[in-house]
C-alpha positions as CSV (number, residue, x, y, z in Angstrom):
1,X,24.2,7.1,0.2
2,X,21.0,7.4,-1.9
3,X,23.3,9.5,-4.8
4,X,25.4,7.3,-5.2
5,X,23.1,4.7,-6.5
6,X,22.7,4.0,-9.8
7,X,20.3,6.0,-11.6
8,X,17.6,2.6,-11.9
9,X,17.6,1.6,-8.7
10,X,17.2,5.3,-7.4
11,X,14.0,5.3,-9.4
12,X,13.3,2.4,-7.5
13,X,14.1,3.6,-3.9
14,X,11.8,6.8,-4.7
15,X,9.0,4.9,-6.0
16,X,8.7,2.9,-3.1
17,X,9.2,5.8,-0.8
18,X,6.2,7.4,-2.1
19,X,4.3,4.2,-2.2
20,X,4.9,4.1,1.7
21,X,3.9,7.6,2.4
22,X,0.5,6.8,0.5
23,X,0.5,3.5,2.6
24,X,0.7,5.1,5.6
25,X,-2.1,7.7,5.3
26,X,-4.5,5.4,3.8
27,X,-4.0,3.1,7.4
28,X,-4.5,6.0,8.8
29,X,-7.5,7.2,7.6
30,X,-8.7,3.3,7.3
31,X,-8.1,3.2,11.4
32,X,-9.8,6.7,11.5
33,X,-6.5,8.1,13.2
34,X,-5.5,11.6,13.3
35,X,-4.0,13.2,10.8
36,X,-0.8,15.9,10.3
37,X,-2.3,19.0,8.5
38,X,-1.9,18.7,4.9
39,X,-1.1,14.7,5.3
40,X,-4.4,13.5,2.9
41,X,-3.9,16.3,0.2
42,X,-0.2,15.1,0.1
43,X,-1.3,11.3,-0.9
44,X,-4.0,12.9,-2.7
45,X,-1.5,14.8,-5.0
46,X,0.7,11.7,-5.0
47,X,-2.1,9.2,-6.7
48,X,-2.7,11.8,-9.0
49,X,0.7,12.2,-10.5
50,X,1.3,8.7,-10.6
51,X,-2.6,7.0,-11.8
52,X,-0.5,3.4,-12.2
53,X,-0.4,3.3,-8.5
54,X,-4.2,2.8,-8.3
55,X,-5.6,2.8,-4.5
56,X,-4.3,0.9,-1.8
57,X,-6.4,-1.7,-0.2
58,X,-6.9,-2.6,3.3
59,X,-6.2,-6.7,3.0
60,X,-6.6,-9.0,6.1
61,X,-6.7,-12.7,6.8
62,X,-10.1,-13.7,8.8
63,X,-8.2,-16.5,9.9
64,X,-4.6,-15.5,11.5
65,X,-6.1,-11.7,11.8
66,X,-2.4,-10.8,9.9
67,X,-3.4,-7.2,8.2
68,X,-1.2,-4.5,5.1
69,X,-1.9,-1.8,3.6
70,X,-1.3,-3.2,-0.4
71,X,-1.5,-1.0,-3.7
72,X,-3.5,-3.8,-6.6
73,X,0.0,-4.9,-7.7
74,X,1.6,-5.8,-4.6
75,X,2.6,-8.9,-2.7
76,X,3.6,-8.6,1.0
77,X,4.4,-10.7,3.8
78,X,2.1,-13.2,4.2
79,X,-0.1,-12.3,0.8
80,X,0.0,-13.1,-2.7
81,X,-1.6,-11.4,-5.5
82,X,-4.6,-13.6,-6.8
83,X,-6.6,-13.3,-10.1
84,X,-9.0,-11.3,-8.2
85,X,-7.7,-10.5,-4.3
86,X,-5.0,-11.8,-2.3
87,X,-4.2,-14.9,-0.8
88,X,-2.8,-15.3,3.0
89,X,0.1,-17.4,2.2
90,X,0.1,-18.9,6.3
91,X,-3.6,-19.9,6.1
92,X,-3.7,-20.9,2.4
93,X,-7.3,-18.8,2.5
94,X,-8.7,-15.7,0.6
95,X,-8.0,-12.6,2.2
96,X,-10.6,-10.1,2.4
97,X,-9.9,-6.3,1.2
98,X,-11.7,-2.8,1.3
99,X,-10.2,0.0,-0.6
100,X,-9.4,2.9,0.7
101,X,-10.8,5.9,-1.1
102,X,-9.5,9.3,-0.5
């Protein structure tokens, strides 16, 4: 199915493919889980090859407790990209967010 999409929106598919496999290991090393060997030096090699990405952010409401794993330029679910942050969208309040470093 993915080869028969048009060449844009391929590019598009794969980029958001590796932006979840970053995701992922940052939660997981945000939530201190365990991880496959070689997971982190994957991610690692991802943000390098692609700088634009930037690193992902742990954002979570205070109020509603509603928590994603964002890259800077994201909006998801409940959150909006502010001028400096994001915004829960339910509570109409500032959401905090810690970035994750690998």
């Amino acid at each position: 199915m993915i080869a028969s999409l048009p060449y844009w929106q391929l590019t598009c598919t794969l980029d958001l493919m590796i932006r979840q496999v970053v995701r992922t290991t940052a939660g997981k090393i945000h939530r201190s889980d365990d991880l496959k060997a070689g997971e982190k030096e994957v991610a690692v090699g991802i943000l390098r090859a692609n700088p634009e990405f930037g690193n992902p952010h742990a954002v979570r409401c205070d109020w509603c407790h509603e928590t994603r794993t964002l890259f800077a330029d994201e909006n998801d679910g409940p959150f909006a990209r502010f001028e400096r942050g994001w915004i829960c969208q339910t509570c109409d309040t500032r959401a905090a967010s810690q970035e994750i470093r690998f």
